[in-house]
N, C-alpha and C positions, 0 to 999 in steps of 0.2 A: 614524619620526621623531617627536618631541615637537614641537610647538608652543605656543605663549604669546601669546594674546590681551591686552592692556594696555584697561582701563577696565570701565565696570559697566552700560551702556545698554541698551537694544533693539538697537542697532546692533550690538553687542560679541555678544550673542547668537545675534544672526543670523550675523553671522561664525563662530561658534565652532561654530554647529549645521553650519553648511555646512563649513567644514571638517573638523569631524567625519568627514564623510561621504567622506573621499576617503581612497582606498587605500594612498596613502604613510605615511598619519597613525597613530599607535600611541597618542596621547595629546594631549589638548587640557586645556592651564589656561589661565584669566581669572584676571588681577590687577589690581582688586580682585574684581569678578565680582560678581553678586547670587544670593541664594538658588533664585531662579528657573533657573539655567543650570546646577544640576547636574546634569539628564540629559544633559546632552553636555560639561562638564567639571570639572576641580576648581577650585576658586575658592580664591585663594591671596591672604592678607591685607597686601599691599602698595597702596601707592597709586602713581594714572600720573606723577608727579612724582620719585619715590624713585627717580633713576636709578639709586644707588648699589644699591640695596637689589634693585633687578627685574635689571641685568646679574649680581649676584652669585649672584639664584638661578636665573637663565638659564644660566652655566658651572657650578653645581652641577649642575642637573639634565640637563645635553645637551641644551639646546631649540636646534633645528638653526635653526629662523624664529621673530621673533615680528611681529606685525601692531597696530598702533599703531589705534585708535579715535579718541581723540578730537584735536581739533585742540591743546588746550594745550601736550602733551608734544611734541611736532613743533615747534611756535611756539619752546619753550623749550630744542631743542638734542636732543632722545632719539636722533634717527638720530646725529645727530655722538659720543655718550657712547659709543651702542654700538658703532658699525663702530670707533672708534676702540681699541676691545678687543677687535675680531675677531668679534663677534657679527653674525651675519645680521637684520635687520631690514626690516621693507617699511613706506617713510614717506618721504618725502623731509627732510634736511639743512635744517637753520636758517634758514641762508641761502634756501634756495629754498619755508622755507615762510612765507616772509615775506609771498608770495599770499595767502595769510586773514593771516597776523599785521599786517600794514597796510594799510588800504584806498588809505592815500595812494600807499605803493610801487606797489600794483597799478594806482591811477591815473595813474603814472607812467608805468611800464612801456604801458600802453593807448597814454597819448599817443603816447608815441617810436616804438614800433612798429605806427603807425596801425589800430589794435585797434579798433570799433566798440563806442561806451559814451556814457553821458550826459555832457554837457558839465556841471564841476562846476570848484569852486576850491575850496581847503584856506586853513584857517587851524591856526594855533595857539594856546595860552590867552593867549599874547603877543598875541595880533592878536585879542583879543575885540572891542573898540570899530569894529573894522576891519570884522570880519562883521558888528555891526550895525548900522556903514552901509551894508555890502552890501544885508541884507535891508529895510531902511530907502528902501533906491534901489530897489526892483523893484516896480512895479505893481501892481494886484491881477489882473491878465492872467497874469502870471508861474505862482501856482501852480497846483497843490500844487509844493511845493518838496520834497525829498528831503534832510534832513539824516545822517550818517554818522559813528559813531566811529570812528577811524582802527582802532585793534587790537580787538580778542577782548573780546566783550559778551555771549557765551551765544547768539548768536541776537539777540539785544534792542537793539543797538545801532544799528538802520537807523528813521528815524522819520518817517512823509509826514506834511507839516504841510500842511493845508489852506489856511492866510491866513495874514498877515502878524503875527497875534498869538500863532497856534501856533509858527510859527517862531522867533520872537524870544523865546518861553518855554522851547522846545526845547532852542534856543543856551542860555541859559541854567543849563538841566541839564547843559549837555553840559562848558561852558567855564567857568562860574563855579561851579558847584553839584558839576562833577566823580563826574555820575551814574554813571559807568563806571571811577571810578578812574583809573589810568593809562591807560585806552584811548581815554579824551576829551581828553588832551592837545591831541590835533588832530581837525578835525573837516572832513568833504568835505560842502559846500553844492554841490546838485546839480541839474539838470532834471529833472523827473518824468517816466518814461517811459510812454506806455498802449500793454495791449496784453497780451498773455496769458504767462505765465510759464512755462521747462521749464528740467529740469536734466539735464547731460549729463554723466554722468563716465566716465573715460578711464582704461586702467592707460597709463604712460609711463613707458618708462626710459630718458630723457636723451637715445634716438634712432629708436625705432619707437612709435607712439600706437595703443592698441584701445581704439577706442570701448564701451561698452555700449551697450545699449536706455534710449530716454529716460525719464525719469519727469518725472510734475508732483507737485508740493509745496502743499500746503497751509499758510501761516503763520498767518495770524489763529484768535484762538479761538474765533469763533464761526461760522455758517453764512451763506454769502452774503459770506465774506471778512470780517467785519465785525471789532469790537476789536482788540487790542491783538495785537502781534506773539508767536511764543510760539517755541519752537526746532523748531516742525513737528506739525501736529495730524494730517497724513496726506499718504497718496501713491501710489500707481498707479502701473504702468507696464504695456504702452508707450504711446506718446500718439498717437490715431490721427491727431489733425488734423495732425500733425507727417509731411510727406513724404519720403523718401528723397531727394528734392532739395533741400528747405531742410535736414534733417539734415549734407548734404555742406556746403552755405553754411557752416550754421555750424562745420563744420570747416574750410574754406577760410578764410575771414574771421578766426575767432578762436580757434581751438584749433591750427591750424599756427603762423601768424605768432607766437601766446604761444610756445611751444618754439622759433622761430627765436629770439624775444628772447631767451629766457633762455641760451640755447646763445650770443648775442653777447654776454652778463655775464657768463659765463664762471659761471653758474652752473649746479651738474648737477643734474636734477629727476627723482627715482624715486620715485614710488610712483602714488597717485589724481591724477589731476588735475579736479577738479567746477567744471565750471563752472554756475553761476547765470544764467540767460540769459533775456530779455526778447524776445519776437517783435512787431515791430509794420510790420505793413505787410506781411507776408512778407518781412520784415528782421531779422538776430540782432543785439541788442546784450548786451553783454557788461553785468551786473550785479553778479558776484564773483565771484572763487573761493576756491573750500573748497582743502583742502589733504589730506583725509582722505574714507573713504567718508562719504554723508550721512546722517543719522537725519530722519527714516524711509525717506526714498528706499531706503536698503540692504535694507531689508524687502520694499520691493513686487516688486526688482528680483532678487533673489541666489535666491532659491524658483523663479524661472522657467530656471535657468543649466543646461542639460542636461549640463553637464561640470565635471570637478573644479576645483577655484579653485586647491587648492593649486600646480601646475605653473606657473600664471600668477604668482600672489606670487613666486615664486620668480624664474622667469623676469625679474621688472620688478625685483627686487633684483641680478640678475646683468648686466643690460645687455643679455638674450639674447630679448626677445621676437619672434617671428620672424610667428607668424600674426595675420591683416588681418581674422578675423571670428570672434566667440563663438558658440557655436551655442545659441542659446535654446530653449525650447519657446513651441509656435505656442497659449499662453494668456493671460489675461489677469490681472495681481496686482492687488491692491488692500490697501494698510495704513493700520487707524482705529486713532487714539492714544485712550487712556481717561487722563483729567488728574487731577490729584488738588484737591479743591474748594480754591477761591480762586488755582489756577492760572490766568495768569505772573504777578500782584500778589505772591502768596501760597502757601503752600503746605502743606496740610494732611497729619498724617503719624498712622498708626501706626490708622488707620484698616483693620478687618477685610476680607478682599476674600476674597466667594464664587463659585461658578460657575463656577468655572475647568475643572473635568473635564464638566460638562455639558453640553457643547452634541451632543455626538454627532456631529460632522459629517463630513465627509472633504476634504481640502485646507485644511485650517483648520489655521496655525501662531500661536502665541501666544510673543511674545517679549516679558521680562520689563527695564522701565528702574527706576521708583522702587517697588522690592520688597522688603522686609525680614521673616525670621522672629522672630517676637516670641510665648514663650511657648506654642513646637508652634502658631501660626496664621501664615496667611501676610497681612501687613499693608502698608499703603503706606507710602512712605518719601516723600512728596515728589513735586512736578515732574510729569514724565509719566511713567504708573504701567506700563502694560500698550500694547504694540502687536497690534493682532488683526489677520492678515493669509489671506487669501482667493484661492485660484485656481480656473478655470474660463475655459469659453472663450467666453466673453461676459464683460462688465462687469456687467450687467443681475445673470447668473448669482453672478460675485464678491462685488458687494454685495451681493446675497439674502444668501449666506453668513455674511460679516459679520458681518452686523447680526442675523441671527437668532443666533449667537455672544453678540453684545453685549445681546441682551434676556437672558439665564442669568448672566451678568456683574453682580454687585453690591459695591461698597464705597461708602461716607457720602460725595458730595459729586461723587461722577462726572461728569465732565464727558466731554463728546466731540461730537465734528459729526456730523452725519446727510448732508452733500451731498458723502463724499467720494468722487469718480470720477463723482460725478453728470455733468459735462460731457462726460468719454469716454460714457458710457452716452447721451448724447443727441447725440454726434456722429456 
């Protein structure tokens, strides 16, 4: 069988290598794809938005599955385009990917179906003067406050305001300045939650749920959590502080009842279901969901899967998922993002990137997001450039790897964290 990967990331990479890899497969293309992913496929110049253009050369070519990447084309209708022409796809329908496409829907859906999450209220740019009496009437006890653009911000749209003057600037951006475009139309003012962060994603076809192994996410771009949100600077899995008892909670609590609700909206949900989860207290609240695998999470997580993925995609586009457990290998991943300078402000491009066949190592996979060839050299394109990922059976073990990876790694402006999995390696 052919398959068809849709987008150009780390994520898209990793999917296409691991697919690759499975015995049903006769061939793997990425559209758009980067130059980095053709040892495991062809890279085919359409973009994830051209539904017209990717179903036409999906029925040209006999691509029996294709596997959706990133969140926009889901947001914006891809599964509805193509099953609506008979094409196999793994993503869930508009409708139900309306989970990342509005934080408000999903805050709604939390409320009604007593889903565990921060207590928050939505405005619209209608109700600007509204939110800043809201933020106007709350003490300085109240924060940090948590502000939120309802749709698809890259990642950048969630913003802890420390006091009363961050917020009311924040607002700001969000509702008069319209930092996000149409995604700030409305914006969710929320309780700040403390307390350690894990992301759990799920295949689900509308009526059996397989968990994965959990990962933790790195957002900030610097070490120690610190600046500015970015779309993922790194991630590990599995999480050891995380127990097979609160794993079950938070399937109990909030990945069952979400599949109840949506099964009572009479909406039908196939593909990832990620959720973004907050633990505080040995308690899950629920902080968003994605709609799509994660970047990087898909990195640390899809290298440890000791069986083929394709059967499962399939199965979750058929309604046929039948087995209650993945069978992993008993190691440990770890994935460090390499940023391109001036990354999330900025973004520097076209910048040389050396070191990439050097490091010698073994278990070391390198997945390619903002990569371009330019002139027989391989240069950065932007964003985050290089994902380096590490297995071994320790953490201790994975990060040595890593990082001795990432000292052979050179392009102008590099950026990346050095504490990532630090937490598992000292739990």
């Amino acid at each position: 069988m052919k398959v068809l990967v849709i987008g150009s990331g780390g994520r898209e990479h990793c999917l296409a290598w691991k697919i690759s890899k499975s015995t049903l497969v006769d061939k793997v293309y990425v559209a758009p794809g980067n130059s980095g992913m053709a040892d495991v496929a062809e890279c085919v110049d359409i973009g994830p938005e051209d539904f017209k253009a990717l179903a036409a050369f999906c029925q040209k070519e006999g691509i029996s599955l294709t596997v959706v990447g990133p969140e926009a084309p889901l947001v914006k209708g891809i599964a509805d385009y193509f099953q609506d022409r008979g094409l196999v796809i793994f993503g869930p329908r508009k409708k139900a990917a309306m989970l990342e496409g509005s934080k408000v829907f999903t805050k709604r859906i939390s409320n009604k179906y007593g889903i565990p999450t921060a207590e928050g209220v939505e405005f619209g740019q209608e109700d600007y003067e509204k939110a800043r009496d809201h933020l106007n009437g709350l003490d300085d006890k109240s924060y940090p406050k948590v502000l939120k653009a309802d749709g698809l911000a890259a990642g950048k749209g969630v913003i802890i305001a420390g006091n009363k003057k961050e917020a009311l600037s924040c607002l700001d951006d969000l509702l008069l300045r319209k930092k996000f475009g149409d995604a700030s139309k409305k914006v969710i003012i929320e309780d700040f939650l403390s307390g350690y962060e894990v992301s759990l994603l799920c295949l689900y076809d509308g009526e059996s749920v397989l968990p994965m192994d959990l990962a933790q996410d790195y957002k900030r771009i610097y070490d120690g959590d610190k600046g500015p949100n970015t779309g993922g600077m790194g991630s590990y899995s599995p999480v050891p502080f995380v127990s097979e008892a609160l794993k079950e909670k938070i399937l109990e609590k909030i990945i069952y009842p979400t599949c109840r609700g949506l099964h009572s909206e009479n909406i039908r949900y196939q593909g990832v279901l990620y959720a973004g989860l907050m633990i505080c207290e040995h308690e899950p609240y629920l902080l968003e969901y994605n709609v799509r695998f994660g970047d990087p999470e898909t990195q640390a997580i899809l290298p440890r899967l000791k069986e083929d993925i394709v059967p499962y995609l399939l199965d979750t586009t058929k309604g046929t998922l039948s087995k209650k457990n993945m069978v992993w290998e008993d190691s440990r991943g770890v994935c460090a993002v390499l940023a391109s300078k001036g990354y999330p402000k900025s973004s520097s491009r076209g910048d040389i990137i050396e070191g990439l066949d050097g490091h010698g190592l073994e278990d070391i996979l390198i997945f390619h997001s903002g990569t371009r060839m330019d002139g027989g050299r391989l240069v950065t394109d932007g964003g985050r450039v290089l994902g380096v990922v590490g297995k071994a059976e320790t953490f201790t073990s994975a990060r040595k790897k890593v990082y001795s990876a990432i000292e052979k790694i050179r392009f102008s402006g590099m950026q990346f964290r050095k504490d990532i999995a630090l937490r598992a390696e000292e739990a």
